[in-house]
C-alpha positions as CSV (number, residue, x, y, z in Angstrom):
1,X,10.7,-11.8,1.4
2,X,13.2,-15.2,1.8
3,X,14.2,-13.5,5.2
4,X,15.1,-10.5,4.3
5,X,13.8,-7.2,5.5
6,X,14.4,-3.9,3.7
7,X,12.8,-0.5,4.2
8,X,10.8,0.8,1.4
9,X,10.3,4.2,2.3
10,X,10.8,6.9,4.8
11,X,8.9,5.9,7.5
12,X,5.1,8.1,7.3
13,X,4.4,11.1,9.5
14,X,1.8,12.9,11.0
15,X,-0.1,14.5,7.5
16,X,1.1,12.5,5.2
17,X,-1.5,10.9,2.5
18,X,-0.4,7.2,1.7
19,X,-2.7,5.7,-1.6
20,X,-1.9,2.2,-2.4
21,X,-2.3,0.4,-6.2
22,X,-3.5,-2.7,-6.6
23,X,-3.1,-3.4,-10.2
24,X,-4.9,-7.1,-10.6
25,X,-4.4,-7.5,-14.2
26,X,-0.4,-6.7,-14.1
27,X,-0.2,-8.5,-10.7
28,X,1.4,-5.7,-8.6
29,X,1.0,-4.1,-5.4
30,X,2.4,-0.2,-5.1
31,X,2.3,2.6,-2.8
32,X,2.5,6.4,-3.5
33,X,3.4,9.0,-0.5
34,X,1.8,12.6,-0.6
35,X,1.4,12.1,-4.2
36,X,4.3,10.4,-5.0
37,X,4.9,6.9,-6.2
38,X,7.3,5.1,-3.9
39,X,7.7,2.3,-6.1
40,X,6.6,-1.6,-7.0
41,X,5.9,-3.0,-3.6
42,X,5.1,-6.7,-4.6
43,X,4.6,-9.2,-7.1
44,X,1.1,-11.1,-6.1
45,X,0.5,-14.7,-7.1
46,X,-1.9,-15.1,-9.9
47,X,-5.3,-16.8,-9.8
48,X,-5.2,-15.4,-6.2
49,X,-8.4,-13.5,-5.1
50,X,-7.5,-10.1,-2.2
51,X,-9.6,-8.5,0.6
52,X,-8.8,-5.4,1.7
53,X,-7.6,-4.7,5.4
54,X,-5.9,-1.5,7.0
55,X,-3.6,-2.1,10.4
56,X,-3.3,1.1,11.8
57,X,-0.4,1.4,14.9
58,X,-1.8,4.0,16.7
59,X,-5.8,3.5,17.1
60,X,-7.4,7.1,17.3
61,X,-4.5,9.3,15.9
62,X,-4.8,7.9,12.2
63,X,-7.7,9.3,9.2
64,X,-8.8,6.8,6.9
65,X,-10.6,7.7,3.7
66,X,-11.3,4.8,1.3
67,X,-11.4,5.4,-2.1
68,X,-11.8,2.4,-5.3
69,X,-11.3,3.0,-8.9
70,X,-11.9,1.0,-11.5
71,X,-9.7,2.4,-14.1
């Protein structure tokens, strides 16, 4: 981010569904909000391999469903 920091969406609320796209073969990282794509997140360095992890803020007020696809 050189720096920088920027907000990339309205911060999420209580009920709101966040999905994240990971699309390896493009090399981009994107998030959608209730349904909604909120955009290209990152660029991701090629020949790079990715394990997934969640941070949650609030331990024990958050629902976490895991869902892959392989398109």
């Amino acid at each position: 981010h050189a720096g920088q920091e920027s907000d990339y969406s309205e911060p999420a609320k209580s009920g709101d569904v966040i999905g994240m796209l990971l699309d390896l073969d493009v090399g981009t990282l994107g998030f959608m909000k209730n349904g909604k794509m909120l955009g290209l997140a990152h660029w991701l360095p090629t020949n790079s391999e990715f394990f997934p992890c969640i941070s949650l803020s609030e331990h024990g007020h958050s629902v976490l469903t895991l869902n892959f696809e392989n398109p």
